[in-house]
C-alpha positions in Angstrom: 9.8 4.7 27.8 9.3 3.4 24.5 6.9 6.3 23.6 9.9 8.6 24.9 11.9 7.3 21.9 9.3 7.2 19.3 8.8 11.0 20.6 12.6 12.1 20.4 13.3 10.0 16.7 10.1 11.7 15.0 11.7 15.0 16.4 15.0 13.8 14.7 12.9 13.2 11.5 11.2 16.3 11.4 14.3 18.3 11.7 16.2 16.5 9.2 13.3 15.8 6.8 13.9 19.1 4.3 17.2 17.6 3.6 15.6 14.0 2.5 12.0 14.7 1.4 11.0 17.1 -1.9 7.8 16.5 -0.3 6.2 16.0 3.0 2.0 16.3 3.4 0.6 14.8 6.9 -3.0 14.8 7.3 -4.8 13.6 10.6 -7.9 11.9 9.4 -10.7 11.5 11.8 -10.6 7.8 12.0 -7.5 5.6 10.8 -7.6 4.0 7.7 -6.4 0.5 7.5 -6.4 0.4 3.4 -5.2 3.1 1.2 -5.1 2.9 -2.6 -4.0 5.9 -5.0 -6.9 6.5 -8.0 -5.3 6.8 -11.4 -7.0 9.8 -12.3 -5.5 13.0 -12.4 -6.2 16.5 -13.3 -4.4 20.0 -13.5 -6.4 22.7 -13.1 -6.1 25.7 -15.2 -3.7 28.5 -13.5 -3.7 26.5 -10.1 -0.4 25.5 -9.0 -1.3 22.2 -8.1 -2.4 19.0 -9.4 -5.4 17.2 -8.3 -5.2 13.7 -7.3 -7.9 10.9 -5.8 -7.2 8.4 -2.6 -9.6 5.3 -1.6 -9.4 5.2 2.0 -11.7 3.5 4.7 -13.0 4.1 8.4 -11.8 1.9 11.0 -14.0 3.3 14.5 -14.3 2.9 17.9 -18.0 1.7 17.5 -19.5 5.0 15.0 -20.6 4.2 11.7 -17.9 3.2 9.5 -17.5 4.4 5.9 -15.8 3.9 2.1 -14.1 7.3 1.8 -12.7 8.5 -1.4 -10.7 11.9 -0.9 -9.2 14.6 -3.4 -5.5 15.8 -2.7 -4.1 18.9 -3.8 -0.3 18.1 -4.5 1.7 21.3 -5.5 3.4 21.2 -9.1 6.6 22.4 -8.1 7.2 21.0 -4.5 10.8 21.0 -3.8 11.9 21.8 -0.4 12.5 25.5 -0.1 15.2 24.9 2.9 15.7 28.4 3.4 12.1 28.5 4.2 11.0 25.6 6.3 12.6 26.8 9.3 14.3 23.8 10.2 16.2 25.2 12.9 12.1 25.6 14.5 12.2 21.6 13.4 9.2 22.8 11.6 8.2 21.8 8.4 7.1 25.2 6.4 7.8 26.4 3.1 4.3 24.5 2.1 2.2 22.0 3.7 -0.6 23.9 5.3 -1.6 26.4 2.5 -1.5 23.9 -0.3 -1.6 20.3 1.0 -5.7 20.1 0.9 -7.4 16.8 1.5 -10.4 17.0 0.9 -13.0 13.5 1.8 -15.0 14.4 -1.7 -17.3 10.4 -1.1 -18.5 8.5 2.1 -20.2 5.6 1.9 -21.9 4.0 4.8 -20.1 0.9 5.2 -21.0 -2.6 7.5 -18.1 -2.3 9.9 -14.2 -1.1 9.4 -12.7 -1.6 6.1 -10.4 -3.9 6.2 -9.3 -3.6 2.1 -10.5 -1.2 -0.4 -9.2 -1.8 -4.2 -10.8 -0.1 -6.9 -11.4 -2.1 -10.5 -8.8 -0.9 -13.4 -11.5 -1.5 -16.0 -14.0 0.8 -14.6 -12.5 3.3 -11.4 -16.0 3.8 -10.1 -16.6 0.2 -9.0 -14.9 -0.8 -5.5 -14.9 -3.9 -3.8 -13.9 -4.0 0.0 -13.6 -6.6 2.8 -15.5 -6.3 5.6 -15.0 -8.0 9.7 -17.7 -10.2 8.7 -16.8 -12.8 5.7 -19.0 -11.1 2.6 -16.7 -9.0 0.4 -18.9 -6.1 -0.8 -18.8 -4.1 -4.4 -19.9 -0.8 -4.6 -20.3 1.5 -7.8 -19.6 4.9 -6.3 -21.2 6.5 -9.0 -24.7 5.2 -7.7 -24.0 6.9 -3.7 -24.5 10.5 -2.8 -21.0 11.9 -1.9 -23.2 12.6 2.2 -24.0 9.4 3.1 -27.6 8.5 4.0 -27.9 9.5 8.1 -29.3 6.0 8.6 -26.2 4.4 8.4 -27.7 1.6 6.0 -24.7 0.1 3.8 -26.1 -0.3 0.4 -23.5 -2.3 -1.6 -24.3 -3.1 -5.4 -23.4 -6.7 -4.7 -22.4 -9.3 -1.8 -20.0 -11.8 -2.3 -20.4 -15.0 -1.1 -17.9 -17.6 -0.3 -15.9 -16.9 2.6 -16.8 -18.1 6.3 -14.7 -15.5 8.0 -13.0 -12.3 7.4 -9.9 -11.2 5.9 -7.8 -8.9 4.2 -6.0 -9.6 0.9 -8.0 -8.3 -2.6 -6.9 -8.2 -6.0 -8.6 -7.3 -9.0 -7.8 -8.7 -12.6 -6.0 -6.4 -14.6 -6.9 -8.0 -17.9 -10.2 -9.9 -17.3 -13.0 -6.9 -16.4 -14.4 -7.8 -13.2 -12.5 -10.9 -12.1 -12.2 -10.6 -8.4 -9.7 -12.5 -6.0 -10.0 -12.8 -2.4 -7.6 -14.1 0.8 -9.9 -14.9 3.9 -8.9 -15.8 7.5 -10.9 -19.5 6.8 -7.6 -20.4 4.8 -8.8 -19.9 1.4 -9.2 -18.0 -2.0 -12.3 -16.9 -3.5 -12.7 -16.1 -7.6 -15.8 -14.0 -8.4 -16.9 -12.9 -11.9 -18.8 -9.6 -10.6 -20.1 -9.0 -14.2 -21.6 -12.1 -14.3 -24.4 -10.1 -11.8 -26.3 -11.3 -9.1 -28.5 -14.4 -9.2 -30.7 -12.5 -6.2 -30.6 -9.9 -4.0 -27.6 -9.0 -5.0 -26.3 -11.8 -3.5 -23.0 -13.2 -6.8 -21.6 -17.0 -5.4 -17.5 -17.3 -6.2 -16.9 -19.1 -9.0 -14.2 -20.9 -7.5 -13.0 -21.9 -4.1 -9.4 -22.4 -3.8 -8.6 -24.9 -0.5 -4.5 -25.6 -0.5 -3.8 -23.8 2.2 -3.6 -24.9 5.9 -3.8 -21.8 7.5 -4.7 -18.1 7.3 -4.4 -16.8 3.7 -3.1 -13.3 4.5 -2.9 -11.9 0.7 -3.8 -12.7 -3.0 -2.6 -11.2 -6.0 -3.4 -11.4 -9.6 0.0 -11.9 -12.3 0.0 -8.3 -14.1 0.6 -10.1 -17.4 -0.5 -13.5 -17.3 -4.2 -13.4 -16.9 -4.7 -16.8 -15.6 -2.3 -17.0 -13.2 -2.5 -15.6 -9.2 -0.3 -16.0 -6.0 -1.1 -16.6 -2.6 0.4 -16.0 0.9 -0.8 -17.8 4.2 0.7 -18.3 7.8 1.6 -22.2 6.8 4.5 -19.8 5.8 4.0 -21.0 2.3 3.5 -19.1 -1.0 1.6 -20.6 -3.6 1.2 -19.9 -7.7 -2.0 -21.5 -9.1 -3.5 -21.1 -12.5 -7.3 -20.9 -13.1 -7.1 -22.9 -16.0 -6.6 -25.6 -14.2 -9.1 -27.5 -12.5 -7.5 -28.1 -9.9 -8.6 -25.4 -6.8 -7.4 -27.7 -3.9 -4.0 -29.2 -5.0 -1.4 -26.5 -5.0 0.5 -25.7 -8.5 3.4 -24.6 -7.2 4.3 -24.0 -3.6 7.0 -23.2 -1.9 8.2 -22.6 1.9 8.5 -19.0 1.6 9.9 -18.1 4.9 10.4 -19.1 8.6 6.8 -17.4 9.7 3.6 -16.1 8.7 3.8 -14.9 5.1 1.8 -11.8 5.0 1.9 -10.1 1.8 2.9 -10.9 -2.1 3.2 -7.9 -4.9 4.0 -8.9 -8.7 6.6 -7.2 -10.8 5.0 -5.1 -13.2 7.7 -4.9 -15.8 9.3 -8.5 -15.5 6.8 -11.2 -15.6 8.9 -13.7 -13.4 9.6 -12.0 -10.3 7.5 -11.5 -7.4 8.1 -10.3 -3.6 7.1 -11.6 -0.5 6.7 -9.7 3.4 6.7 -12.0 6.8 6.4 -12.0 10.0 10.4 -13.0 9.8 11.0 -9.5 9.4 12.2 -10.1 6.0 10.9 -9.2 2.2 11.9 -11.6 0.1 12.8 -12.3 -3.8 11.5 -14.9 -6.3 11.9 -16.1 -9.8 8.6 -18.0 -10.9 10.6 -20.0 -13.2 12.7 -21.5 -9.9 10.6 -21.5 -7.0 12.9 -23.7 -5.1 15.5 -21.2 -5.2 15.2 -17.2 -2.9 16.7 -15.0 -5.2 17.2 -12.4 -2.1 16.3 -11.4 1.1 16.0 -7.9 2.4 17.1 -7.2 5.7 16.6 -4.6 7.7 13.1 -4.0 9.4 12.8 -5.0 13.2 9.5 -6.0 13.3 6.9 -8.2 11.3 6.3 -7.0 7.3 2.4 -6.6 6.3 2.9 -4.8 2.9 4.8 -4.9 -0.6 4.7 -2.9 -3.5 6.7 -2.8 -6.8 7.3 1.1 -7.7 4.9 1.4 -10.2 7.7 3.2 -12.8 11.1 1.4 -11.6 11.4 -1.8 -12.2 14.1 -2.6 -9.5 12.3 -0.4 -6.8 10.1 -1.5 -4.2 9.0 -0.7 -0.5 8.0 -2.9 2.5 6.2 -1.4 5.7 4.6 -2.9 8.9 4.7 -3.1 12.7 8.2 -1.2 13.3 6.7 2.1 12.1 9.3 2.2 9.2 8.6 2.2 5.4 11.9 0.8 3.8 12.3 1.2 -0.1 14.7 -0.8 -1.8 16.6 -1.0 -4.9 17.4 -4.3 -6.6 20.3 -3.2 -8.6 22.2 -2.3 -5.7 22.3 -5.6 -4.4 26.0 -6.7 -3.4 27.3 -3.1 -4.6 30.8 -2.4 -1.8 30.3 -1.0 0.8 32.2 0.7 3.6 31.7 -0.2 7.3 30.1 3.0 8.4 27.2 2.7 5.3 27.0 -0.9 7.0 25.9 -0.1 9.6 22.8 1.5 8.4 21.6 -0.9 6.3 22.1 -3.6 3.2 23.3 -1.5 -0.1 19.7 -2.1 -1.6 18.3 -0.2 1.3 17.7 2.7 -0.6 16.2 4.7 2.4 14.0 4.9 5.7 10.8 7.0 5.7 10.4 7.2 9.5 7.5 10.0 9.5 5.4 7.3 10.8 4.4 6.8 14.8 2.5 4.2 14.9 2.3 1.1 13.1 1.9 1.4 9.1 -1.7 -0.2 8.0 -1.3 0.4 4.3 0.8 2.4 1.9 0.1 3.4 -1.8 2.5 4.3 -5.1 1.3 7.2 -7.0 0.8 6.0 -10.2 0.9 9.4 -12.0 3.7 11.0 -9.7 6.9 9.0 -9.4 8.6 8.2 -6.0 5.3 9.5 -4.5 4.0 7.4 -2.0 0.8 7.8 0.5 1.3 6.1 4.0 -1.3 5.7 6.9 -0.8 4.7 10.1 -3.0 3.5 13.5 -2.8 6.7 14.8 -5.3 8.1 12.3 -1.6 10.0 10.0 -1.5 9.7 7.0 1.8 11.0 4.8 1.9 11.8 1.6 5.7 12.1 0.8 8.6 12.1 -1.6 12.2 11.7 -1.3 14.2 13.9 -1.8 15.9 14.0 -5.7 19.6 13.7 -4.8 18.8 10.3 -3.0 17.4 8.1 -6.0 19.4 10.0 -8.7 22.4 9.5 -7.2 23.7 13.1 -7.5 24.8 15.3 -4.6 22.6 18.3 -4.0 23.5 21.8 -5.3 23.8 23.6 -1.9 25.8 27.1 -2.0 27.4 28.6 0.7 24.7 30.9 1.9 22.4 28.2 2.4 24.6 26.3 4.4 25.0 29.5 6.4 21.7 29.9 6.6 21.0 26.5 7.6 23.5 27.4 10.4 25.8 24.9 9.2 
């Protein structure tokens, strides 16, 4: 039954998605990827009407050899919906998609089971750590791997970091300090590693610190974007917690705070205010903070029906962000249109600040990605091996109806 109505509401989608999406690219990969991170490098090639832009995915398999993919997207320049085109009354999605969309897996490197994280470092876009099922994160300079990987399936990482006693998922590079590396592990704590500080043998680097103030699964760690020192963790003791490096403290908890009523499984920093944060849950909730008054939720979003596993700030709009999980829904949000008037019937779709739904999705979400280069681009993948690379329609973020005349209507069959 429930795969009935997943069936009929991604037909609904489809049909309806030329009015709500500029932009809709779904690729099947051959394996799902549970991590999925947007490259900041871009090109435009000469006389080509598209733009090419780079994706760090991983494998997760059935029991094959699992791999560190990076992958080259052709996004066309000028991709607005042609509605006349996309013969929506087929429920197909034309007009573009097939011809242009390309993805293309351009690196695979052989990798020691699924990939849990991939995150590239800022300073250098060629090294990328990942986390791994066992409890070594691994750092790998793509640069040094032939884009085939070696048939042997031997995972050559440039270093192994060690610290951890089990697995886990959260990864966050420092955006100012070169190399500094955090990590959030199932054994309920954080791990700091200096990865320039190389190896002391066999490629083996120790963390530099071990943060313990946590009583339970660490899901996610995340450096400040503009204070250096500082980092945030989330756990299922349903706790957040801000520490500082600087002090020498790594067990006693700076500042902590019951975040929500379950797990806490996911934190993203603001990159334009340096006091506000987010926070996902299992409570189905995203919620709001001010660093400068932990004490007090600023807001809670409400409005996914299942538990939260990601956060992301828009990378160009301050008061944007988006939350995805286990209900299949991406949700993007809008800050400044918290407590706006409503009417009953907008109610009942949602909060004001629920800016809108991408329901592409059929399966769970594992990751999702801003473009940094393209705004309100956003790169989603799913369990089922999907992965979407979408953007909303204009009208809906600019607040502006649509210029439709007449004869599309008709055409539309309006």
């Amino acid at each position: 039954l429930a795969e009935r109505v997943i069936s009929e509401e991604y037909k609904i989608w489809k049909k309806n998605s030329p009015f709500l999406y500029d932009l809709v690219l779904t690729h099947a990969l051959e394996w799902p990827s549970l991590t999925v991170q947007w490259l900041p490098e871009l090109t435009r090639p000469e006389g080509k009407d598209y733009a090419l832009h780079w994706l760090l995915l991983g494998t997760h398999t059935s029991d094959e050899q699992n791999h560190l993919v990076v992958a080259r997207v052709q996004i066309p320049n000028n991709y607005q919906f042609d509605s006349l085109k996309s013969g929506s009354e087929k429920g197909e999605l034309g007009g573009f998609g097939s011809v242009t969309g390309k993805v293309e897996m351009e690196i695979k490197i052989n990798h020691e089971g699924e990939v849990n994280r991939a995150c590239y470092m800022l300073q250098n876009l060629s090294i990328v750590a990942t986390k791994t099922p066992s409890a070594d994160v691994l750092v790998f300079d793509c640069t040094k791997h032939p884009s085939k990987p070696d048939p042997s399936g031997e995972c050559n990482p440039e270093l192994r970091l060690r610290g951890h006693q089990k697995e886990g998922y959260g990864l966050s590079w420092n955006s100012s300090l070169s190399g500094h590396l955090l990590s959030a592990s199932d054994d309920h704590t954080v791990c700091l590693w200096d990865v320039n500080a190389g190896p002391k043998e066999d490629k083996i680097v120790d963390a530099r610190a071990i943060f313990t103030g946590h009583s339970a699964v660490v899901e996610d760690v995340a450096w400040h974007l503009l204070r250096e020192s500082l980092f945030g963790s989330v756990a299922d003791d349903q706790k957040l917690t801000i520490w500082d490096t600087r002090s020498n403290a790594t067990s006693k908890l700076s500042h902590s705070v019951d975040a929500h009523t379950a797990e806490v499984n996911c934190l993203s920093f603001n990159p334009y205010s340096e006091f506000i944060l987010a926070t996902g849950s299992a409570d189905k909730t995203v919620a709001l903070w001010d660093l400068r008054n932990l004490k007090l939720k600023l807001h809670s979003f409400e409005s996914h029906k299942d538990e939260i596993f990601q956060v992301y700030w828009s990378p160009q709009n301050e008061t944007i962000l988006a939350s995805s999980g286990t209900d299949r829904l991406l949700n993007m949000w809008d800050l400044s249109k918290i407590g706006e008037e409503q009417s009953a019937e907008d109610a009942e779709d949602g909060p004001p600040e629920l800016l809108f739904i991408h329901g592409g999705h059929t399966a769970k979400i594992s990751d999702f990605s801003w473009n940094p280069n393209e705004p309100w681009v956003i790169c989603s993948v799913s369990e089922d091996n999907i992965m979407q690379i979408w953007q909303m329609a204009e009208n809906i973020y600019s607040d502006e109806e649509p210029d439709i005349t007449a004869a599309e209507l008709e055409a539309q069959g309006m």
